[in-house]
C-alpha positions as a LaTeX table, in Angstrom:
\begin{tabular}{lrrr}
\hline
Residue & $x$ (\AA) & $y$ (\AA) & $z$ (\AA) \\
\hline
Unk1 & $-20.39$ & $-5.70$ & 3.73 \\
Unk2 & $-18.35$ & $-2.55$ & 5.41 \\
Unk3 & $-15.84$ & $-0.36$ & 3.88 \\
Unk4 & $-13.09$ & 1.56 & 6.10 \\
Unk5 & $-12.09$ & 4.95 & 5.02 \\
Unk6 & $-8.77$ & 4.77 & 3.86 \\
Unk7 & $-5.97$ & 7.18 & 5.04 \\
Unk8 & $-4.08$ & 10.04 & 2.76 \\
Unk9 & $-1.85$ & 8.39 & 0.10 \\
Unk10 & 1.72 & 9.37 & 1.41 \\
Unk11 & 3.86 & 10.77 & $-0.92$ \\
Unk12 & 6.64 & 8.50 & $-2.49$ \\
Unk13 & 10.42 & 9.61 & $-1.78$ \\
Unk14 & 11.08 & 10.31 & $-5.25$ \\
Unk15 & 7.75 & 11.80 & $-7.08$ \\
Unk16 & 8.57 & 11.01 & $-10.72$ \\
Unk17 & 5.21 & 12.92 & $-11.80$ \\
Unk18 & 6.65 & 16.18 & $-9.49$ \\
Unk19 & 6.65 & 18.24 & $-12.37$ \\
Unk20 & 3.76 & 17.85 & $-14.20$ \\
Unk21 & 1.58 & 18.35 & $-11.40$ \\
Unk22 & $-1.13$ & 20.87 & $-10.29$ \\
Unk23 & $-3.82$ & 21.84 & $-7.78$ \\
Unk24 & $-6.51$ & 20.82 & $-10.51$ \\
Unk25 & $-5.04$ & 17.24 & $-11.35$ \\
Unk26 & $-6.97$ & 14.20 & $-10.12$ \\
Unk27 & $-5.57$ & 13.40 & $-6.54$ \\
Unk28 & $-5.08$ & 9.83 & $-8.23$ \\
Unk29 & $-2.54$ & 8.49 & $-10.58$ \\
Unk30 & $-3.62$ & 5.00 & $-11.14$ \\
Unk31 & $-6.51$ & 3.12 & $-10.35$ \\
Unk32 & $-7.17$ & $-0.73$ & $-10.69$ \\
Unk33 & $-9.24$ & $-3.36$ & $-9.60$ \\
Unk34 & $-9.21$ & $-7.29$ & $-8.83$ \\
Unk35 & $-8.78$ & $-9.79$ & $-6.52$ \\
Unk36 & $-6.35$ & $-9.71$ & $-3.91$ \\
Unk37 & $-4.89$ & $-12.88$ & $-2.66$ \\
Unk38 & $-2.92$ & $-14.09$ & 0.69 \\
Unk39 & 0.11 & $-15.55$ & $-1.17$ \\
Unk40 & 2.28 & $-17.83$ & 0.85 \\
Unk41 & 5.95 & $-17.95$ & $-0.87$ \\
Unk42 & 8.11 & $-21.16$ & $-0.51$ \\
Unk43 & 11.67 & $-20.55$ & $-2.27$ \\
Unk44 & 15.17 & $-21.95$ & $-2.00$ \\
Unk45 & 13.68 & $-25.10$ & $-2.88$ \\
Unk46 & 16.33 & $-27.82$ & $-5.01$ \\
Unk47 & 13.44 & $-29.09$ & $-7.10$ \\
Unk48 & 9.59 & $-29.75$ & $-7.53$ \\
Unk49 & 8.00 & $-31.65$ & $-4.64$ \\
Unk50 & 8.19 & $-35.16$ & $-4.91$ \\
Unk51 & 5.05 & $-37.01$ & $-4.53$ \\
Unk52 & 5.00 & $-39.00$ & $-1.05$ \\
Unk53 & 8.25 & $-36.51$ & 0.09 \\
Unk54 & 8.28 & $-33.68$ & 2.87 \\
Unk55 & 10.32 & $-30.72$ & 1.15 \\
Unk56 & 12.00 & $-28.52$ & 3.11 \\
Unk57 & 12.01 & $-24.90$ & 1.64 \\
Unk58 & 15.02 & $-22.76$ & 2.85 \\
Unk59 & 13.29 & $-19.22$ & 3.04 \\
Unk60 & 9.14 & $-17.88$ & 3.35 \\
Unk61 & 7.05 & $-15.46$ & 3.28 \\
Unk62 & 3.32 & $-13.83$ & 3.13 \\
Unk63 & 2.37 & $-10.88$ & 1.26 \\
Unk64 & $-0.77$ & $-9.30$ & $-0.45$ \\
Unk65 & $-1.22$ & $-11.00$ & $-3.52$ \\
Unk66 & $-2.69$ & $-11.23$ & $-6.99$ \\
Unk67 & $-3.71$ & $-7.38$ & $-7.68$ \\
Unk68 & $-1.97$ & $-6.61$ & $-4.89$ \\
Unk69 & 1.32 & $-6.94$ & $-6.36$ \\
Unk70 & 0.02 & $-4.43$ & $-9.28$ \\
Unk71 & $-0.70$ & $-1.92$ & $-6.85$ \\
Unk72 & 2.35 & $-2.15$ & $-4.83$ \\
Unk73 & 4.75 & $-1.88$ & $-7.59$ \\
Unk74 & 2.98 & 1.29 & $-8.55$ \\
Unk75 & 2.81 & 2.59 & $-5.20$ \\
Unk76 & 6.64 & 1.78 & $-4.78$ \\
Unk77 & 7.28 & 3.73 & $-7.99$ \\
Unk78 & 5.77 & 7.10 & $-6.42$ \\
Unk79 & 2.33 & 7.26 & $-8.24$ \\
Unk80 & $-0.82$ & 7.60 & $-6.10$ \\
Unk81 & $-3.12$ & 3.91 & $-6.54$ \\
Unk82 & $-6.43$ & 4.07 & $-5.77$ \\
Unk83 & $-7.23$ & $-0.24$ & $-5.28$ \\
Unk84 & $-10.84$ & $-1.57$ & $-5.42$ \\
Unk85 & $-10.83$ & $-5.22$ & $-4.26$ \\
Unk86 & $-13.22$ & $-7.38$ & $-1.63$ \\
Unk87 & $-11.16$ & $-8.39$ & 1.59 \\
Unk88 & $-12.18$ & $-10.81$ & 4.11 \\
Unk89 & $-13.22$ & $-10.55$ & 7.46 \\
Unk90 & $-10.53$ & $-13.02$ & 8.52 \\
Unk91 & $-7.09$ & $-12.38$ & 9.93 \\
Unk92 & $-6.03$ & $-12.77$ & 6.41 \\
Unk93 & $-7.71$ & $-10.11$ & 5.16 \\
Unk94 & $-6.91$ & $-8.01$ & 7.85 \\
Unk95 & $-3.14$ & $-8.34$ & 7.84 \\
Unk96 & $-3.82$ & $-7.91$ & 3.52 \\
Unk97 & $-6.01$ & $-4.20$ & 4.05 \\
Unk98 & $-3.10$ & $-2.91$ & 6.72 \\
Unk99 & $-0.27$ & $-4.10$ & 4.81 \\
Unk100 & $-1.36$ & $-2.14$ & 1.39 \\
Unk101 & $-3.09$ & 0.72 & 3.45 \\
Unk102 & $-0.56$ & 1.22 & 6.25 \\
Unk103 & 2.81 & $-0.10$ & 4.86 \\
Unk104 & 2.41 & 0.86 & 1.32 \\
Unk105 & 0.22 & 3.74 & 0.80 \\
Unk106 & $-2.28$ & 2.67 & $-0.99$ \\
Unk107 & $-6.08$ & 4.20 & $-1.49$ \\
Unk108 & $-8.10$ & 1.59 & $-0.54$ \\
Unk109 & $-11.45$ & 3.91 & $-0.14$ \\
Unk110 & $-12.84$ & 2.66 & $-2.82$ \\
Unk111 & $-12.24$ & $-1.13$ & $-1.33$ \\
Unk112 & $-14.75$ & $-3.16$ & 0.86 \\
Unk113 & $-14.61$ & $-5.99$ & 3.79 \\
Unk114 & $-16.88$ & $-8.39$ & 3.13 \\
Unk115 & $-18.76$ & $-10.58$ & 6.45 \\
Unk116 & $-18.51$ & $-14.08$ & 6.30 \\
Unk117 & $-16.17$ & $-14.32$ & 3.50 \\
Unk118 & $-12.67$ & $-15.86$ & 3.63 \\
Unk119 & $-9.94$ & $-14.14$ & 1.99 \\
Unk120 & $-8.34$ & $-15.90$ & $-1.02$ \\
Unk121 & $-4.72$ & $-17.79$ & $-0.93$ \\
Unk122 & $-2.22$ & $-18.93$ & $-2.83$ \\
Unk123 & 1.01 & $-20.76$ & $-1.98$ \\
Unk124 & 3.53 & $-20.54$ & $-4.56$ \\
Unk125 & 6.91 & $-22.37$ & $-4.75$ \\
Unk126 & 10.08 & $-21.23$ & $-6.70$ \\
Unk127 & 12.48 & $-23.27$ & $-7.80$ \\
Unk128 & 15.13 & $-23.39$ & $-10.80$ \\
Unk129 & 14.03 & $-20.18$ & $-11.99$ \\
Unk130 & 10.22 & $-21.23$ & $-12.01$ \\
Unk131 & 7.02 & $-21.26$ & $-9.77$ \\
Unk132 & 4.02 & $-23.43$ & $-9.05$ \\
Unk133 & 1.41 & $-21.92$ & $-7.57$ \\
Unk134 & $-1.82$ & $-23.42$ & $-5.61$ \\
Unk135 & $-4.83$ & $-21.27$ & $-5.59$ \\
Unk136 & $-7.84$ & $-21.85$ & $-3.40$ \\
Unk137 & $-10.45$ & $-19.20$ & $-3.09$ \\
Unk138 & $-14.20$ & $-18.60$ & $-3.46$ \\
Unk139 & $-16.18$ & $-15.06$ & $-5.63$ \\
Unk140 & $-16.92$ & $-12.14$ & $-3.56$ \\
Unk141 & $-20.47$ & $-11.50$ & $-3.29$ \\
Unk142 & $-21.77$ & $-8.78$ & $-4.90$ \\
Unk143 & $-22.19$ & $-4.96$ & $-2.57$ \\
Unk144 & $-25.37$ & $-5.02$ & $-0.73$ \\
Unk145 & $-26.32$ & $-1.77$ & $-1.90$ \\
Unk146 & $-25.01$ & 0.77 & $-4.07$ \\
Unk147 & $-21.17$ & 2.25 & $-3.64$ \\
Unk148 & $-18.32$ & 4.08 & $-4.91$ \\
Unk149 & $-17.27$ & 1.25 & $-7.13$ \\
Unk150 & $-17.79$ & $-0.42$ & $-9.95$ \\
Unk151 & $-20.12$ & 2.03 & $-11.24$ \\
Unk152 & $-18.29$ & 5.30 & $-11.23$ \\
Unk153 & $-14.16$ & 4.66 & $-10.86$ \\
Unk154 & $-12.42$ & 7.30 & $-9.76$ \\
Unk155 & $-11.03$ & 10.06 & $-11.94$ \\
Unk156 & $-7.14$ & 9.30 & $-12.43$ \\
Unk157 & $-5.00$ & 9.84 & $-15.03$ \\
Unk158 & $-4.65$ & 6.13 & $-15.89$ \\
Unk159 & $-6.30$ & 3.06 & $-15.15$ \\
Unk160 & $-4.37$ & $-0.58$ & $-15.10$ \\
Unk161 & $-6.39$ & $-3.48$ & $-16.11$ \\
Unk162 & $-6.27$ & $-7.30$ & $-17.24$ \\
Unk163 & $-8.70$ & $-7.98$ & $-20.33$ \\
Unk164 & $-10.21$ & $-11.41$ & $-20.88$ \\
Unk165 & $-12.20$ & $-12.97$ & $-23.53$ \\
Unk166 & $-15.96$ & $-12.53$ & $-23.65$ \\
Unk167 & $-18.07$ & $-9.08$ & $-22.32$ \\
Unk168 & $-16.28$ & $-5.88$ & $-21.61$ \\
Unk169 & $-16.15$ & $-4.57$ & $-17.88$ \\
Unk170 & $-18.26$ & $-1.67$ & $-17.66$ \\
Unk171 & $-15.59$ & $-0.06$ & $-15.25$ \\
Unk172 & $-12.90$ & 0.02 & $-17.93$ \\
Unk173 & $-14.64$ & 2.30 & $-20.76$ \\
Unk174 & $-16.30$ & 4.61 & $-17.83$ \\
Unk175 & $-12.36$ & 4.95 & $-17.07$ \\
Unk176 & $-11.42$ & 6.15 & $-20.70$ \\
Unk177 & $-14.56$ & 8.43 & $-20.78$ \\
Unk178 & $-13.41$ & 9.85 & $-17.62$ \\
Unk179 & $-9.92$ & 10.48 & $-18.84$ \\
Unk180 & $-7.83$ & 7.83 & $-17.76$ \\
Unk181 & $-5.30$ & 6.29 & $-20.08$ \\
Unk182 & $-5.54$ & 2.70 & $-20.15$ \\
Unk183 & $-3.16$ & $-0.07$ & $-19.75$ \\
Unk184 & $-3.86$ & $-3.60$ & $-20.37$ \\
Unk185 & $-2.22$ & $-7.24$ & $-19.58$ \\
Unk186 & $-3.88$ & $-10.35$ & $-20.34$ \\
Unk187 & $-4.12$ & $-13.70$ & $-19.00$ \\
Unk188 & $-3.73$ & $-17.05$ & $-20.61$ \\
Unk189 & $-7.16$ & $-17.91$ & $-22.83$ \\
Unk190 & $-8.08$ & $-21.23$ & $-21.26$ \\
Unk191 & $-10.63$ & $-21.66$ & $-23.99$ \\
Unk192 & $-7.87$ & $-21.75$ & $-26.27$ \\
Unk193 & $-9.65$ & $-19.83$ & $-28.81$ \\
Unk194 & $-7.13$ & $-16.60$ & $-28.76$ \\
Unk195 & $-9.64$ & $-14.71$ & $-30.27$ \\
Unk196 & $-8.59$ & $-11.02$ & $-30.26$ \\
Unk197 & $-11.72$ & $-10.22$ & $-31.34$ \\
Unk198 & $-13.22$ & $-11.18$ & $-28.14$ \\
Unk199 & $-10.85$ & $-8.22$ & $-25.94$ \\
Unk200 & $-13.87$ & $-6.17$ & $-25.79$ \\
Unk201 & $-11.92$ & $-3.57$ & $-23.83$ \\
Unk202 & $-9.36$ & $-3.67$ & $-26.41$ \\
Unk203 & $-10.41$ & $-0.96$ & $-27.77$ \\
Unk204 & $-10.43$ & 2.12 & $-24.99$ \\
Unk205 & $-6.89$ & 0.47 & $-24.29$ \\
Unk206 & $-3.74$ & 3.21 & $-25.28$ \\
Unk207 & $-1.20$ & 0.15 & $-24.69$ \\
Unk208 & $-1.29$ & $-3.37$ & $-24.81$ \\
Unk209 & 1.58 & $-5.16$ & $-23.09$ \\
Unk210 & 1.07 & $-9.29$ & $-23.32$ \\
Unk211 & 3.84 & $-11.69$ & $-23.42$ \\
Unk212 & 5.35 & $-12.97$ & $-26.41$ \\
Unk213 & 3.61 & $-16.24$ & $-26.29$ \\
Unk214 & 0.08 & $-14.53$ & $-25.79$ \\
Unk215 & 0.89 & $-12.10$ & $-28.49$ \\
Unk216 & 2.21 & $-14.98$ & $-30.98$ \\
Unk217 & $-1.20$ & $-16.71$ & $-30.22$ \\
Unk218 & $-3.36$ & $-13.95$ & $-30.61$ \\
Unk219 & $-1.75$ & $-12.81$ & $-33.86$ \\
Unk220 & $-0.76$ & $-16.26$ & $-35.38$ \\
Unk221 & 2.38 & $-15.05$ & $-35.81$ \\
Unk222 & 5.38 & $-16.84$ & $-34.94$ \\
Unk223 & 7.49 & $-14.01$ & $-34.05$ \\
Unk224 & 7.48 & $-11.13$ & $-31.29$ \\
Unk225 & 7.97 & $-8.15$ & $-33.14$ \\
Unk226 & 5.69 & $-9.33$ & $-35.79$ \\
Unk227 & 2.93 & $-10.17$ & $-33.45$ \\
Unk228 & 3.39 & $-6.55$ & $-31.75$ \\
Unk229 & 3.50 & $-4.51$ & $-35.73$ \\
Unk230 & 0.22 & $-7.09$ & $-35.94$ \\
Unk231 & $-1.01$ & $-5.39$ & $-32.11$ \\
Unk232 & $-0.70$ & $-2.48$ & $-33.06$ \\
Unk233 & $-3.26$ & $-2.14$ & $-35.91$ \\
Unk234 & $-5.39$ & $-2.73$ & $-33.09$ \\
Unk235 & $-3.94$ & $-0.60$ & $-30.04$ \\
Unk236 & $-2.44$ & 2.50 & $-30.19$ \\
Unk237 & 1.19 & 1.08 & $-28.06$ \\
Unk238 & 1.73 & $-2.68$ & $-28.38$ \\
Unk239 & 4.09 & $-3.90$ & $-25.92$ \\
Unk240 & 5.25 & $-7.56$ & $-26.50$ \\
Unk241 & 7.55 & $-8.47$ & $-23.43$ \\
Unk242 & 10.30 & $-11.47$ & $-24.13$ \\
Unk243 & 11.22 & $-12.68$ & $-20.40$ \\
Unk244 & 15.42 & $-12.41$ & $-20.46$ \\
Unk245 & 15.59 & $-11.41$ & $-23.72$ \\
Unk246 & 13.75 & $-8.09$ & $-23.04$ \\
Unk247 & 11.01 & $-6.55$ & $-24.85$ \\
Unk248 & 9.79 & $-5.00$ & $-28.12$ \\
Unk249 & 7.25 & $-2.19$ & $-28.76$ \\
Unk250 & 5.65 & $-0.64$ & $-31.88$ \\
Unk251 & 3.74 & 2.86 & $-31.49$ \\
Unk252 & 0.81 & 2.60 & $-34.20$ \\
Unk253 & 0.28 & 6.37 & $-34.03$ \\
Unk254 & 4.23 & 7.59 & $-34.99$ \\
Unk255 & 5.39 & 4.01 & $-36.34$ \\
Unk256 & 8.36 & 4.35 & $-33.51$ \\
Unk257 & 9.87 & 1.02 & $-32.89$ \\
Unk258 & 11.84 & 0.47 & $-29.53$ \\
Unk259 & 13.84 & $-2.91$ & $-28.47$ \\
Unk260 & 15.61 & $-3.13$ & $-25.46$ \\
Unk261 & 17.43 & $-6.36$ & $-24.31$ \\
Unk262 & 16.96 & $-7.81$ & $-20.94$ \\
Unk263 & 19.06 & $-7.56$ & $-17.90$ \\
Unk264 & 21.10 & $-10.75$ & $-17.31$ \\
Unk265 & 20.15 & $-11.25$ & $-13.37$ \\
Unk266 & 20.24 & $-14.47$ & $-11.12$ \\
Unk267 & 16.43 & $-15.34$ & $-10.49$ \\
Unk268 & 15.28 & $-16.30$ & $-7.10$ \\
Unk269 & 11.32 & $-16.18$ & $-8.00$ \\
Unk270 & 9.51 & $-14.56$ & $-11.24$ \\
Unk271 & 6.58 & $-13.87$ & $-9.09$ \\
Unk272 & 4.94 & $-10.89$ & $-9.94$ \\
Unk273 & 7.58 & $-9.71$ & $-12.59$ \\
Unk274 & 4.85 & $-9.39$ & $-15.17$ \\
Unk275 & 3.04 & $-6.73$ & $-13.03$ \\
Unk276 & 6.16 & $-4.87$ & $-11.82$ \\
Unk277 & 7.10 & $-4.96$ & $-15.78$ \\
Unk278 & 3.70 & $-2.83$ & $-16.49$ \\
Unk279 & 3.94 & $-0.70$ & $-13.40$ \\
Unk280 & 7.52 & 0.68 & $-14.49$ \\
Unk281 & 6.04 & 1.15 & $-18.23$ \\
Unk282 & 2.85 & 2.47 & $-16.50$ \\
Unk283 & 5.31 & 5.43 & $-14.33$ \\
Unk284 & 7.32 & 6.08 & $-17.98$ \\
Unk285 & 4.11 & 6.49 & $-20.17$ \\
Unk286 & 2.37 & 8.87 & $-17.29$ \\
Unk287 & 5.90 & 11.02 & $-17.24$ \\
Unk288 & 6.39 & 11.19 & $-21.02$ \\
Unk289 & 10.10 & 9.44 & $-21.45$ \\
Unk290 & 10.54 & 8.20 & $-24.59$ \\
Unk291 & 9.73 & 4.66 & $-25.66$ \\
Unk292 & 12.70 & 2.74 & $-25.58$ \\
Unk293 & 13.50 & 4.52 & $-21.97$ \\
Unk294 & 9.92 & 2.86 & $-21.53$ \\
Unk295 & 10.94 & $-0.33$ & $-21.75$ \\
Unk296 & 14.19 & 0.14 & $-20.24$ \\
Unk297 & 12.85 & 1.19 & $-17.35$ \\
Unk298 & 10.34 & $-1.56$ & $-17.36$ \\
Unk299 & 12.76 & $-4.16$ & $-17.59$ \\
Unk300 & 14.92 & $-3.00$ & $-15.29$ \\
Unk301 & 12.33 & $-3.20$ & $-12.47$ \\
Unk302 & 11.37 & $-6.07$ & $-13.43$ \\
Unk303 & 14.75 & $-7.68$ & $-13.35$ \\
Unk304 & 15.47 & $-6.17$ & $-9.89$ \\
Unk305 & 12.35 & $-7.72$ & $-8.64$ \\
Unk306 & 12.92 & $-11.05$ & $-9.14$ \\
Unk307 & 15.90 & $-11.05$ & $-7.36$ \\
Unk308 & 13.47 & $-11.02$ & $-4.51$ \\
Unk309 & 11.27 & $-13.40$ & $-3.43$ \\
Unk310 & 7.07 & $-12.79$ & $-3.64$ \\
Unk311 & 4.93 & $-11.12$ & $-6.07$ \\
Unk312 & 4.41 & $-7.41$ & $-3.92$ \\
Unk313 & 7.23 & $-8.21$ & $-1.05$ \\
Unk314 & 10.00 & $-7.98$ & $-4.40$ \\
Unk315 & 8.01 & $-4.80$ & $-6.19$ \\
Unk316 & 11.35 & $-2.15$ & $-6.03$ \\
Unk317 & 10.48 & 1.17 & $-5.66$ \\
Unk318 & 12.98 & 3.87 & $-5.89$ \\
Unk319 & 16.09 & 3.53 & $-3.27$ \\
Unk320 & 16.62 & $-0.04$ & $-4.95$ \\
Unk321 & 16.75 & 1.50 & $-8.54$ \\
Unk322 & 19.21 & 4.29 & $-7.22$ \\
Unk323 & 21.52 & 1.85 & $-5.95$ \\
Unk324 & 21.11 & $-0.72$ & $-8.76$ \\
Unk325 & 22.74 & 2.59 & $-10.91$ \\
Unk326 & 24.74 & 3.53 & $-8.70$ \\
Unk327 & 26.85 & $-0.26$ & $-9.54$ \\
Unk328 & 25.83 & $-0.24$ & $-12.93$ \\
Unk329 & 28.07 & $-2.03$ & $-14.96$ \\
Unk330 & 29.70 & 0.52 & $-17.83$ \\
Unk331 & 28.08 & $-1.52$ & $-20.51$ \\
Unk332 & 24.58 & $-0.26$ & $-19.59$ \\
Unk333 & 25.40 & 3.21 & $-18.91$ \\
Unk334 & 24.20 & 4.43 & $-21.84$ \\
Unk335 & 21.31 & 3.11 & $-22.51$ \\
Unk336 & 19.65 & 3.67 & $-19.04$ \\
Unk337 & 21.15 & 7.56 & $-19.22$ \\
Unk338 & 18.30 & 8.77 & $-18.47$ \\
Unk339 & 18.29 & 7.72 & $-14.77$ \\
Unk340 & 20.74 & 10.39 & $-13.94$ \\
Unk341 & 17.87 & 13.05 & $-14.58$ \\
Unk342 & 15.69 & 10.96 & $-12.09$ \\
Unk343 & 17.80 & 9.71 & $-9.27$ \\
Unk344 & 19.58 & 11.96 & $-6.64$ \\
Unk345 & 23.40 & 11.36 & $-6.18$ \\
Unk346 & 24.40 & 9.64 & $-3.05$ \\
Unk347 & 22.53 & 8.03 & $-0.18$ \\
Unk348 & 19.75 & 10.62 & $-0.71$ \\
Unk349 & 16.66 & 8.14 & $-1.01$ \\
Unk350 & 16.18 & 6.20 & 2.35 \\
Unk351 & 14.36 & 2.84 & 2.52 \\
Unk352 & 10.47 & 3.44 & 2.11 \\
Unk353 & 8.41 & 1.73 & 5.08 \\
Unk354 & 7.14 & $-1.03$ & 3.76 \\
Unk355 & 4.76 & $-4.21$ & 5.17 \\
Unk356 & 6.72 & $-7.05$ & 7.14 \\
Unk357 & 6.77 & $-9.96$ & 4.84 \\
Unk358 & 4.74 & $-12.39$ & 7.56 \\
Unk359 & 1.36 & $-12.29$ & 9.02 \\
Unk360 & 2.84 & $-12.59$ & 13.02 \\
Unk361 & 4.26 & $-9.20$ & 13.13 \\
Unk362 & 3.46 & $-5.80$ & 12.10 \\
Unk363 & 5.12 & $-3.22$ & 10.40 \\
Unk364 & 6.28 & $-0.35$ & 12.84 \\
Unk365 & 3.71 & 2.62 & 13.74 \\
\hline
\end{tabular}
């Protein structure tokens, strides 16, 4: 197992942590771990395969995947990501590592390439607003020997992670004892159990930002905003997102409430939206906005991405936000205000280089 030195995080075009830096501050922002995935996107499909049918899909493409599309929203949004995740040896991981390293910016130092070892995939399809994903994929082997990662993670000012029932990651309280504020998604509880009580990591979390049908389970509530006032006995920010018809946040330490309604878009694929969701509320929290410009912000990234197809190839990053407000219909001119503080007038913000969305070419040198 082999790890490549990664090269220095460039600088977003729009630094939305510019003024609360210093020469002291950890050189990361956010760090995260998981498994990154080759996802193969299918959209522009009229309906669900058909068993015993050939279905022809009007548009494709690849992209890093999985924790991948975490870390590429992020990286999109400005914030230095350091990324620990197992790639392998194949052309799949190859194209993965040099599409996060080289087209997005991302820290991958504390990352590894592991012999023998195929790199994960998923193919998704999106139709009618929805996805269905195949998975196939096999668990990393462990490091041979001892490494940067998972026993000390990097000093950043926030970590992003995805909790799951049963025995904490050690990674995630080293994290908080290190500094880093945490943020927390969580998956669907196959067990069924949606025991809350079983979120070990809970605890070191600041914010909590499930679904509304995780948080209604966890809570046994039968409303969002009463599972997230139930959240956030247990978290200091409960975040309880709502799909189109926005999202809803309590903050247990002030008793602030914030609602924002969704952005009415047409949806090509939801891919990713979740993680692009956290990764705009991750930028707001690290910057100090407000909540409700929080989960403005949040949503709005969200809704731009899934305009796009894939998980990391729709992540926006700041050009697309400027000229999403630059057309912003009157009616949400007010609320999202606080955008003209943040994005220059004009054409100032030119496209960021980003990775090619297929594995036959590369993105330019």
């Amino acid at each position: 197992m082999t790890s490549r030195s990664s090269r220095s995080v460039r600088p977003g075009q729009l630094d939305p942590l510019g003024p609360l830096r210093d020469p002291h501050e950890p050189g990361c922002d956010v760090f995260l771990t998981g498994t990154v995935f080759l996802d193969i996107i299918f959209t522009g499909l009229d309906s669900a395969p058909v068993r015993g049918t050939e279905s022809w899909a009007r548009g494709m493409g690849s992209s890093p995947g999985g924790v991948a599309n975490m870390a590429t929203a992020l990286a999109r949004l400005g914030l230095r990501t350091s990324l620990a995740a197992a790639f392998g040896d194949d052309h799949y991981g190859e194209y993965c590592w040099d599409a996060l390293e080289q087209g997005e910016g991302i820290d991958l130092s504390m990352s590894r390439t592991v012999p023998g070892w195929h790199s994960p995939v998923t193919v998704s399809m999106a139709y009618e607003g929805e996805r269905t994903m195949v998975s196939h994929g096999h668990e990393a082997p462990p490091p041979a020997g001892p490494g940067p990662f998972p026993s000390c993670p990097p000093k950043a000012r926030a970590a992003v992670a995805s909790l799951g029932a049963g025995p904490g990651e050690g990674w995630i309280a080293e994290a908080a004892r290190r500094g880093s504020r945490i943020f927390a998604d969580v998956g669907w509880d196959d067990t069924g159990r949606w025991d809350l009580g079983a979120l070990a990591d809970l605890e070191h979390c600041e914010a909590f930002l499930p679904n509304a049908g995780e948080a209604m389970r966890y809570t046994r509530t039968d409303c969002p905003r009463a599972a997230a006032r139930a959240l956030a006995e247990r978290v200091p920010v409960a975040v309880v997102t709502m799909g189109a018809e926005g999202s809803y946040a309590v903050d247990g330490r002030t008793g602030e409430t914030a609602e924002v309604p969704g952005i009415a878009v047409e949806a090509l694929d939801p891919t990713g939206a979740g993680d692009v969701y956290v990764a705009g509320f991750v930028t707001g929290s690290l910057a100090g906005w407000p909540l409700a410009d929080r989960l403005a912000f949040a949503g709005l990234t969200a809704a731009l991405s899934v305009q796009e197809f894939g998980g990391s190839l729709s992540a926006p990053g700041w050009p697309e936000v400027a000229h999403w407000w630059r057309s912003a219909p009157d009616a949400l001119r007010g609320r999202y205000g606080f955008l003209d503080d943040l994005v220059p007038p004009g054409g100032a913000l030119s496209p960021r280089r980003r990775a090619v969305p297929t594995i036959g070419f590369r993105h330019p040198v």
